[in-house]
SEVEX-190224 format. One record per atom (N, C-alpha, C): residue in three letters; chain; x, y, z; residue number from 1; atom name. Coordinates in nm, 2 decimals. Layout:
<recs>
["ALA","A",[X,Y,Z],NUM,"CA"]
...
</recs>
This chain:
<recs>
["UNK","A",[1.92,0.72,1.97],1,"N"]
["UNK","A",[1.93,0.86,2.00],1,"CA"]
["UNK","A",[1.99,0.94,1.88],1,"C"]
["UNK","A",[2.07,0.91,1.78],2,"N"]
["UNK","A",[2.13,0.93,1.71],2,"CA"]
["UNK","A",[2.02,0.98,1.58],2,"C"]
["UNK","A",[1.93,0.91,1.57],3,"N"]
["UNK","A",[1.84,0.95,1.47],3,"CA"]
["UNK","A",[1.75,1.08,1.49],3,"C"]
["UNK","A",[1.72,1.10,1.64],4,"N"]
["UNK","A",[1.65,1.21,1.72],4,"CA"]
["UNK","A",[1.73,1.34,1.63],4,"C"]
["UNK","A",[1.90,1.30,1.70],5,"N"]
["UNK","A",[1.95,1.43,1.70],5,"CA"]
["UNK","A",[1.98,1.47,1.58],5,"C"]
["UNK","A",[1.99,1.37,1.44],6,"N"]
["UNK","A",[1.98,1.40,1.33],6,"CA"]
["UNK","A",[1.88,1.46,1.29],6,"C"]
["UNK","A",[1.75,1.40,1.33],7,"N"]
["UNK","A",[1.66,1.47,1.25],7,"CA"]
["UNK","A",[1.62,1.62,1.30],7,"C"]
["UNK","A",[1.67,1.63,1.43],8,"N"]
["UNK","A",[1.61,1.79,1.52],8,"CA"]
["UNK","A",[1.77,1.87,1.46],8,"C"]
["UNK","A",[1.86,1.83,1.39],9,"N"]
["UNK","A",[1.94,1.91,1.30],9,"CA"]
["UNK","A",[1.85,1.97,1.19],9,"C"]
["UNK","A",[1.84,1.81,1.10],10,"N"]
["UNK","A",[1.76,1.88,1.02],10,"CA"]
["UNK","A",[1.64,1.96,0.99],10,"C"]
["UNK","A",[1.58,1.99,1.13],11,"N"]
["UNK","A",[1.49,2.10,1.16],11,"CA"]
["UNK","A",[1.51,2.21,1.17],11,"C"]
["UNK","A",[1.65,2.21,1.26],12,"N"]
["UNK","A",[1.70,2.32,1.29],12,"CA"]
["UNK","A",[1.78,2.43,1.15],12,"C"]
["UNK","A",[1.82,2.31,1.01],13,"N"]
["UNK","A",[1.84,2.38,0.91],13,"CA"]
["UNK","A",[1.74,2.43,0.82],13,"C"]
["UNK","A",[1.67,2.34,0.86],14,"N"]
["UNK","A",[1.51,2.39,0.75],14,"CA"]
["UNK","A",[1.50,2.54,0.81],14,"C"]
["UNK","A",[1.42,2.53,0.91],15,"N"]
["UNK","A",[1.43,2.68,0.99],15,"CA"]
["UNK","A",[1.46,2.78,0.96],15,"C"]
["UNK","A",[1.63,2.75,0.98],16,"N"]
["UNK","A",[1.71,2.85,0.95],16,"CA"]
["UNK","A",[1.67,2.88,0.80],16,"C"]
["UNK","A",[1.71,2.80,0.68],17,"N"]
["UNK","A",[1.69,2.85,0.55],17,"CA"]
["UNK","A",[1.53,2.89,0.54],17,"C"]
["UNK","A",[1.46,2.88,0.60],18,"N"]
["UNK","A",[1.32,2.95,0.55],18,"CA"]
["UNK","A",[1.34,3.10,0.64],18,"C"]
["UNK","A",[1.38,3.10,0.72],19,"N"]
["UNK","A",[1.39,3.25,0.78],19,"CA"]
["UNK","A",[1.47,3.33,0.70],19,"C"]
["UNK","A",[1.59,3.28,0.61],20,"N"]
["UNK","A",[1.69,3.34,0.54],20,"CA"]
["UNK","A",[1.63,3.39,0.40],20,"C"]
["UNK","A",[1.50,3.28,0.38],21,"N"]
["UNK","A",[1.45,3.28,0.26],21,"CA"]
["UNK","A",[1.33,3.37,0.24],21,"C"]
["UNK","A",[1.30,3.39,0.37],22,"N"]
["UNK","A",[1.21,3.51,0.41],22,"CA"]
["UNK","A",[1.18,3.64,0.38],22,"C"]
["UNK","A",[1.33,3.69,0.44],23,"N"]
["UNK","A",[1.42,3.76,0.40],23,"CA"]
["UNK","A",[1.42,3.85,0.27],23,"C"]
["UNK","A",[1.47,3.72,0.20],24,"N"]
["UNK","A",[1.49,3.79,0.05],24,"CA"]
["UNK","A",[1.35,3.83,-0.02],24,"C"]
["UNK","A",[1.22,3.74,0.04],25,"N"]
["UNK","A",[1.12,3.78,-0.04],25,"CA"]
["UNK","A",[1.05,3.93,-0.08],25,"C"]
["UNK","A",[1.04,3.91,-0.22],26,"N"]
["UNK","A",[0.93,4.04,-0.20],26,"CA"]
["UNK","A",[0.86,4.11,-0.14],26,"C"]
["UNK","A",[0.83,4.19,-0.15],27,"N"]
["UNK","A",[0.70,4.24,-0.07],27,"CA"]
["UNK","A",[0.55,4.29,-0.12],27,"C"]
["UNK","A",[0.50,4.31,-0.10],28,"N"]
["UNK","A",[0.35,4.30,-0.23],28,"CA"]
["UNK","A",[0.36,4.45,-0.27],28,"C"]
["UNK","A",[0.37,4.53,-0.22],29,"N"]
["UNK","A",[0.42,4.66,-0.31],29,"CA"]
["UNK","A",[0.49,4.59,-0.40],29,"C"]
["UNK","A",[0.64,4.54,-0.44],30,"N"]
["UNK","A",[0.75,4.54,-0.50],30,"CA"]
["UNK","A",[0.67,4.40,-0.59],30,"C"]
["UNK","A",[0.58,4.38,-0.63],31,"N"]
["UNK","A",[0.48,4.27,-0.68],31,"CA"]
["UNK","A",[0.45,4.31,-0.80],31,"C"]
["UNK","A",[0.41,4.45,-0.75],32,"N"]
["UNK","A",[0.29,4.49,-0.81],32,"CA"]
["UNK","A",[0.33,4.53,-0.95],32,"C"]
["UNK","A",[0.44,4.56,-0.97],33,"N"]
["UNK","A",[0.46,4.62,-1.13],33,"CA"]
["UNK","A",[0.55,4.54,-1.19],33,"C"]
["UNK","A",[0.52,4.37,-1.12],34,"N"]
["UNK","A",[0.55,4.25,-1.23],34,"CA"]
["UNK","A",[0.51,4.23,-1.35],34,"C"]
["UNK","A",[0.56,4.13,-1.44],35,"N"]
["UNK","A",[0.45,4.10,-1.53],35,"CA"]
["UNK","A",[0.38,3.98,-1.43],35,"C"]
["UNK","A",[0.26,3.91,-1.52],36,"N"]
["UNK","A",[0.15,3.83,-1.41],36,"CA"]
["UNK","A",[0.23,3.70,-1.41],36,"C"]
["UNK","A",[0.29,3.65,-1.48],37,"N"]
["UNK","A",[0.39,3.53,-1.44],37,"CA"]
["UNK","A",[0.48,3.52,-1.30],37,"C"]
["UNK","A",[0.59,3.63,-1.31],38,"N"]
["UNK","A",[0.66,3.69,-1.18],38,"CA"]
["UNK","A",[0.57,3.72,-1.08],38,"C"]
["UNK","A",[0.44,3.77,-1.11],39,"N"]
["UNK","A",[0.40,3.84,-0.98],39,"CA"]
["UNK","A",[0.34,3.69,-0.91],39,"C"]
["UNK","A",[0.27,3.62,-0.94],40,"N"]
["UNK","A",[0.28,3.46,-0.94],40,"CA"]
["UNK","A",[0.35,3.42,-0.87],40,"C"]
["UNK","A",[0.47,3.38,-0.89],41,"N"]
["UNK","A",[0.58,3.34,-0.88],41,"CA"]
["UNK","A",[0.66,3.40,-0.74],41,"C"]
["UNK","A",[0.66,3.51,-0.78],42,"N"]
["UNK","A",[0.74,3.63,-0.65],42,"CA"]
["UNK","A",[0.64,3.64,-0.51],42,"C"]
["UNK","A",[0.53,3.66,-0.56],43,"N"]
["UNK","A",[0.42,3.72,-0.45],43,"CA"]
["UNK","A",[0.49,3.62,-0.32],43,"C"]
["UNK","A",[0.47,3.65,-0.18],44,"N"]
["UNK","A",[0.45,3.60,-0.07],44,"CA"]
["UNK","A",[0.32,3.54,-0.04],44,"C"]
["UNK","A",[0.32,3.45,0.04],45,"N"]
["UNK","A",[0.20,3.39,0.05],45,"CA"]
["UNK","A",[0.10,3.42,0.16],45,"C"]
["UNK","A",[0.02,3.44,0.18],46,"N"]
["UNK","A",[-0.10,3.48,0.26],46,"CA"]
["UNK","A",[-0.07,3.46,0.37],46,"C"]
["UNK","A",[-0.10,3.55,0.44],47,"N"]
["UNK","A",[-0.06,3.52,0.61],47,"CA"]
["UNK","A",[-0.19,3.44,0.67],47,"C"]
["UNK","A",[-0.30,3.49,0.63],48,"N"]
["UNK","A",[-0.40,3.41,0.66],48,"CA"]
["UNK","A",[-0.43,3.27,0.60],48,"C"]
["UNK","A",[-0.36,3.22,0.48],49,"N"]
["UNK","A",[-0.36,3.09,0.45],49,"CA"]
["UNK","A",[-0.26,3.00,0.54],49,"C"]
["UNK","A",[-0.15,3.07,0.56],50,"N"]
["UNK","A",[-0.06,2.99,0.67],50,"CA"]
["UNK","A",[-0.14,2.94,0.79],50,"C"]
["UNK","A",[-0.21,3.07,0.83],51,"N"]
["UNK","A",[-0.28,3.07,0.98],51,"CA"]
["UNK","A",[-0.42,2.94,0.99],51,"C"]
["UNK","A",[-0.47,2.94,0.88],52,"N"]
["UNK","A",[-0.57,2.85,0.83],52,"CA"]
["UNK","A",[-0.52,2.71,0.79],52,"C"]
["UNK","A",[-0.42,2.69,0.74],53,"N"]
["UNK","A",[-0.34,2.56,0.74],53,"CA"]
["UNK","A",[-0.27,2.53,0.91],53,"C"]
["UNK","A",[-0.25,2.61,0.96],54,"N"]
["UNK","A",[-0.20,2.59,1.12],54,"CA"]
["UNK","A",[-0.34,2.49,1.16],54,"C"]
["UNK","A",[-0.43,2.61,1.20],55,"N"]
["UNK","A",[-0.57,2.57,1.25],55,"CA"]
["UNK","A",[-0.63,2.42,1.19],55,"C"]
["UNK","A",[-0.62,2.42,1.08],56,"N"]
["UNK","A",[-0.66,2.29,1.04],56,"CA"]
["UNK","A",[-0.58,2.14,1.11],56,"C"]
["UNK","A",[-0.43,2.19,1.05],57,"N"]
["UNK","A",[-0.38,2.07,1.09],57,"CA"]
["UNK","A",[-0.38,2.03,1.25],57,"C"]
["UNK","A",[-0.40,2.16,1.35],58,"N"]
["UNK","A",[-0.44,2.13,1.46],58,"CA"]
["UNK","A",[-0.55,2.05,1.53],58,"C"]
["UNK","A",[-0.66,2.11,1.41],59,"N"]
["UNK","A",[-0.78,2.05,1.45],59,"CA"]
["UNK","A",[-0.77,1.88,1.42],59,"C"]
["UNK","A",[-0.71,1.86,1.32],60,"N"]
["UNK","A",[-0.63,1.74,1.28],60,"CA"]
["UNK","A",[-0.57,1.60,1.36],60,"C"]
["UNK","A",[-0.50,1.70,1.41],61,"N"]
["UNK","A",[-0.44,1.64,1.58],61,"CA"]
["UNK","A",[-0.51,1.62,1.66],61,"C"]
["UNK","A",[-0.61,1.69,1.70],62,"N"]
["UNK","A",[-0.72,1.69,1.81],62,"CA"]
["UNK","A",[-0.79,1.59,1.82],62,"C"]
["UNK","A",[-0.86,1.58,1.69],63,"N"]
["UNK","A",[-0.93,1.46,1.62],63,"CA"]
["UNK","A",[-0.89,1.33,1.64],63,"C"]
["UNK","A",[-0.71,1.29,1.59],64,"N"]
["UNK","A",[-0.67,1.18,1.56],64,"CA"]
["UNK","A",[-0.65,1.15,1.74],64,"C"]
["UNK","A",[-0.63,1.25,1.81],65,"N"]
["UNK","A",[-0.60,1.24,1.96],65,"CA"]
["UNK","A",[-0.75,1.20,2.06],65,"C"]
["UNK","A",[-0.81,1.24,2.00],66,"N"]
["UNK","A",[-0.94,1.18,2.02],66,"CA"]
["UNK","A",[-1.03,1.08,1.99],66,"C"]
["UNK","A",[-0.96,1.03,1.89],67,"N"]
["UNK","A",[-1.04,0.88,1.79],67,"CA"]
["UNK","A",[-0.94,0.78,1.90],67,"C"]
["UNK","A",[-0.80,0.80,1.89],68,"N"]
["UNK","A",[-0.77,0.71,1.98],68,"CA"]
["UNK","A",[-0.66,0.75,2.10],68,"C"]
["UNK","A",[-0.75,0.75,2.21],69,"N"]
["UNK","A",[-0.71,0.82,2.37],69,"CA"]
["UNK","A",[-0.57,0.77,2.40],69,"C"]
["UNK","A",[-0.49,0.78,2.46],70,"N"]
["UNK","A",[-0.41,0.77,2.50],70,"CA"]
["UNK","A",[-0.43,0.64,2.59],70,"C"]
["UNK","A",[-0.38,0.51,2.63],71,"N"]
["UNK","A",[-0.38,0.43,2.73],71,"CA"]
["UNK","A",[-0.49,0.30,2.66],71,"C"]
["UNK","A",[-0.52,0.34,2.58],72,"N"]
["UNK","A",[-0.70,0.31,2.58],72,"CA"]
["UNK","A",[-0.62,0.13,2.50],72,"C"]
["UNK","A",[-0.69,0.04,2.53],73,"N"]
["UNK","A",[-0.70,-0.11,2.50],73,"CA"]
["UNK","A",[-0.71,-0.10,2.34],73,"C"]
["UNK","A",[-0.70,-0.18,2.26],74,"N"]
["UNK","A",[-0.73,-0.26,2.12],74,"CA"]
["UNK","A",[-0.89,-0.25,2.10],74,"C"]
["UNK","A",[-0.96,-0.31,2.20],75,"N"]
["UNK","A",[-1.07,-0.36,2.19],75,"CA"]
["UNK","A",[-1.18,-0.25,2.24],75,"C"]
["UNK","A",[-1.31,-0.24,2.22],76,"N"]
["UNK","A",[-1.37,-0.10,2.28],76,"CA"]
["UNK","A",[-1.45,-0.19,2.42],76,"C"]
["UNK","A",[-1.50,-0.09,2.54],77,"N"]
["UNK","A",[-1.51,-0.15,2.60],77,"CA"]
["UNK","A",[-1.66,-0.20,2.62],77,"C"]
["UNK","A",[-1.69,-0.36,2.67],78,"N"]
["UNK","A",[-1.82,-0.33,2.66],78,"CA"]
["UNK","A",[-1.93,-0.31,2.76],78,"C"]
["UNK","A",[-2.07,-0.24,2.76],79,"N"]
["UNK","A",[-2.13,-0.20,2.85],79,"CA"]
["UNK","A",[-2.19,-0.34,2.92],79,"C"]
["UNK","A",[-2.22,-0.34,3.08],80,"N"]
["UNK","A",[-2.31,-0.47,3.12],80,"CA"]
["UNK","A",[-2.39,-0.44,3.06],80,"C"]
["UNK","A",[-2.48,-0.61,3.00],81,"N"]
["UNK","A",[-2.61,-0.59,2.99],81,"CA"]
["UNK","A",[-2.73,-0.54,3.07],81,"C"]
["UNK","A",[-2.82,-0.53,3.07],82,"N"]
["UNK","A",[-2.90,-0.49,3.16],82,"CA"]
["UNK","A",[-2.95,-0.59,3.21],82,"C"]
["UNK","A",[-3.02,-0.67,3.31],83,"N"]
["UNK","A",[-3.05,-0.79,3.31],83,"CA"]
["UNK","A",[-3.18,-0.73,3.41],83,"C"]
["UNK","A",[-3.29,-0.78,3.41],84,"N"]
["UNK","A",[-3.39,-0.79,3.54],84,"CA"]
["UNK","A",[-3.35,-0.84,3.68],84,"C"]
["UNK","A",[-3.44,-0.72,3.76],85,"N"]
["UNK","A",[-3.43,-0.79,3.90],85,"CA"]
["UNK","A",[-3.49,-0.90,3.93],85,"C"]
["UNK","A",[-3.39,-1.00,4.01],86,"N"]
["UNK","A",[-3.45,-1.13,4.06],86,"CA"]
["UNK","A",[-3.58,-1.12,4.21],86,"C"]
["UNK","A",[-3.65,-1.20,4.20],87,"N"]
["UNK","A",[-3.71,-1.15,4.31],87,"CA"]
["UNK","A",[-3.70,-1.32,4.40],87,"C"]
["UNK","A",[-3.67,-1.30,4.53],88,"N"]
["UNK","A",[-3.59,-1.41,4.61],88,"CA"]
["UNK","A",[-3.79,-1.38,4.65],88,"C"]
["UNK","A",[-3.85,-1.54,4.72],89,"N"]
["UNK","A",[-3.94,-1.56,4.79],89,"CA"]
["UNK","A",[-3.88,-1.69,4.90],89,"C"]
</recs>
């Protein structure tokens, strides 16, 4: 339990410093009359690339959650053969 609560600290710090870090960022007006190094460098990152990296890695999850089910055996399961009807005289 110890390792849980360490690491949901260190989530809870990360967090925090990206919200603080947020914060201070530029804004794309205040970019614009960088040189092209700085503006590089300073710009904020695409709201739509974040949103597109979300989406993905979700689809990601879905996938890996679906290759292998929850409960599901080692082995895959196998179907009866088909066999013909006997006919009794």
């Amino acid at each position: 339990m110890n390792a849980v609560t360490r690491h949901w600290s260190a989530v809870r710090d990360a967090l925090d410093n990206e919200r603080v870090r947020s914060r201070s960022v530029l804004r794309t007006e205040e970019t614009d009359f960088l040189p092209a190094a700085l503006e590089v460098v300073e710009r904020p990152v695409s709201p739509t690339a974040r949103a597109t990296a979300w989406v993905l890695l979700g689809l990601l999850v879905v996938a890996l959650l679906w290759l292998f089910p929850a409960g599901s055996t080692s082995s895959p399961r196998r179907r009866a053969s088909w066999s013909p009807p006997t006919t009794s005289s």
